[in-house]
N, C-alpha and C positions, 0 to 999 in steps of 0.2 A: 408483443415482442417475443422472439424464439431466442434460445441460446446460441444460435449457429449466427443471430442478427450481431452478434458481438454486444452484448448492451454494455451503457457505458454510464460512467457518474461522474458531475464534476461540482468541488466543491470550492469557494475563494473566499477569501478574507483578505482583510486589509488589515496591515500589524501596524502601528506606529511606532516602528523600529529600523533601522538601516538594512540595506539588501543584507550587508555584511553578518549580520548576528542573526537576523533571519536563516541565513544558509549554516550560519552556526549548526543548529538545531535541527535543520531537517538532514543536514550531511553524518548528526548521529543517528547510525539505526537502531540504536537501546532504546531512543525516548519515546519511538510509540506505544511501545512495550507498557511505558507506564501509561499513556494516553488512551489506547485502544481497550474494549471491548474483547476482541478476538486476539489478538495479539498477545503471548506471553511473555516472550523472551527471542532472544535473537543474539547472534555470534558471525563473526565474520570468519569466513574460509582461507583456506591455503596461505595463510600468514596477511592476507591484506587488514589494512587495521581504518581504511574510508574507501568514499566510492570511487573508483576509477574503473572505467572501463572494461568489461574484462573480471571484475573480481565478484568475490560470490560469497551471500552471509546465509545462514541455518535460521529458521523461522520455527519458533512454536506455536500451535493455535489451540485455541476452546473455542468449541461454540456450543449450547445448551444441547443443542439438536444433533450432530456430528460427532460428539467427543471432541477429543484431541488428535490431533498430526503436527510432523513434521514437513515444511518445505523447504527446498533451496534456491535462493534467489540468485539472479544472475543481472549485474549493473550494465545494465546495454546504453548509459547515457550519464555524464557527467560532467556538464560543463558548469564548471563554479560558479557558485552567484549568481546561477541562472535555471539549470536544470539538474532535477536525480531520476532518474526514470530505471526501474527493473521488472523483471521478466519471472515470477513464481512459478517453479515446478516440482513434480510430485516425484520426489526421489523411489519414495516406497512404495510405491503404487496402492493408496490410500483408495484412492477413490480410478481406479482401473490401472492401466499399463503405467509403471514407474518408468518416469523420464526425468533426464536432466537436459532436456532441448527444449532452449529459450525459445523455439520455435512452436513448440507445442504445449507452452506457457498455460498454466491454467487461469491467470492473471497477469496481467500488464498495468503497473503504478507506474504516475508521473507524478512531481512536484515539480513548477515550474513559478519565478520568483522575479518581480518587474518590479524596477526604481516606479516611487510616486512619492509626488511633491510633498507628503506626509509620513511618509514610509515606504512599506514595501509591500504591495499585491503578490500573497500569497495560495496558488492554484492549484489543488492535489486532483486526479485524474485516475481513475481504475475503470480497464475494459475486462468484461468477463470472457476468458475463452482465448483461445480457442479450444485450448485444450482442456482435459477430462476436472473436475473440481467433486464437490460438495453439491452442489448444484443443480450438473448432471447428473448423481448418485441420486437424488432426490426425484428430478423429474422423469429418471428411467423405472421408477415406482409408482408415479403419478402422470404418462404423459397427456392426458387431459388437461391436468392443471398448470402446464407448461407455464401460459403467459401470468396466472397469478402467483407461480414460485416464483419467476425472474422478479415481477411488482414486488414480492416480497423483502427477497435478496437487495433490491435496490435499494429499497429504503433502510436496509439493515446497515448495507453499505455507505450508505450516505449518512446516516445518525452514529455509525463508525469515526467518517471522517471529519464530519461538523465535531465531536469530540476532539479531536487528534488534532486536530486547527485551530479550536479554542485554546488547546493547551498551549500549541506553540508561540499564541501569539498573546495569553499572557506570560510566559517566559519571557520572551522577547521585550515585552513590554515592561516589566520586572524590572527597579533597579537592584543593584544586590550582583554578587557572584557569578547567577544566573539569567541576569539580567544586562541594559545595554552598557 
């Protein structure tokens, strides 16, 4: 797989929890902060205080290999109780031309969230690309090892979000404060 191929991840779980307390938790974007690997910290933009369409939160990252950056996310999808989908770009031009065009996204998340007769099918979704990341910064070093960075990246991604899944959905499953 190339980077231009868009590679993609998809993780689900099944929470034994209601849609509703489900989308609790993935409609805050602090909590993968605590969940994630790469994730530090995160703030939302221009006075929005949740996802709606249109609004935009500040992303910290680590990763072993990269350091640290900043991105700004951009909510291109927010239908309650069902969908959160955003659009990550490189304000600073971390890893080449700084953009704020959800268009030239260097990541596209979804979490998308289905009633079942026990709970609620919980599905988290990241394409890489189009735009410039970590990734490309890597493979424009290596581009022989193109298809075993991406194998990499994926699985980094996906032991990210099996992480960030587990958490939600013992929260979810949690009685207590933080629970249903």
């Amino acid at each position: 797989m190339r980077y231009t191929d868009g590679p993609r991840v998809e993780v689900v779980v099944h929470v034994e929890a209601p849609v509703s307390r489900v989308w609790e938790l993935v409609a805050d974007i602090g909590l993968p902060a605590r969940l994630s690997p790469e994730l530090q910290r995160v703030a939302w933009l221009d006075g929005a205080d949740r996802p709606v369409v249109g609004a935009r939160f500040e992303g910290f990252n680590h990763h072993r290999l990269l350091g640290e950056w900043r991105t700004v996310s951009h909510v291109m999808e927010a239908d309650e109780q069902r969908a959160f989908a955003w659009a990550v770009t490189d304000p600073d031009g971390r890893f080449g031309e700084a953009t704020l065009d959800p268009a030239r996204c260097a990541a596209f998340w979804r979490y998308e969230l289905a009633a079942e007769p026990t709970g609620t099918r919980l599905r988290q979704t990241v394409r890489m690309g189009p735009g410039r990341s970590g990734v490309t910064e890597v493979i424009a070093q290596r581009p022989e090892q193109e298809e075993e960075i991406i194998e990499f990246r994926v699985a980094e991604l996906r032991a990210g979000m099996e992480s960030t899944l587990n958490g939600i959905k013992a929260l979810a499953e949690t009685d207590g404060p933080l629970g249903r």
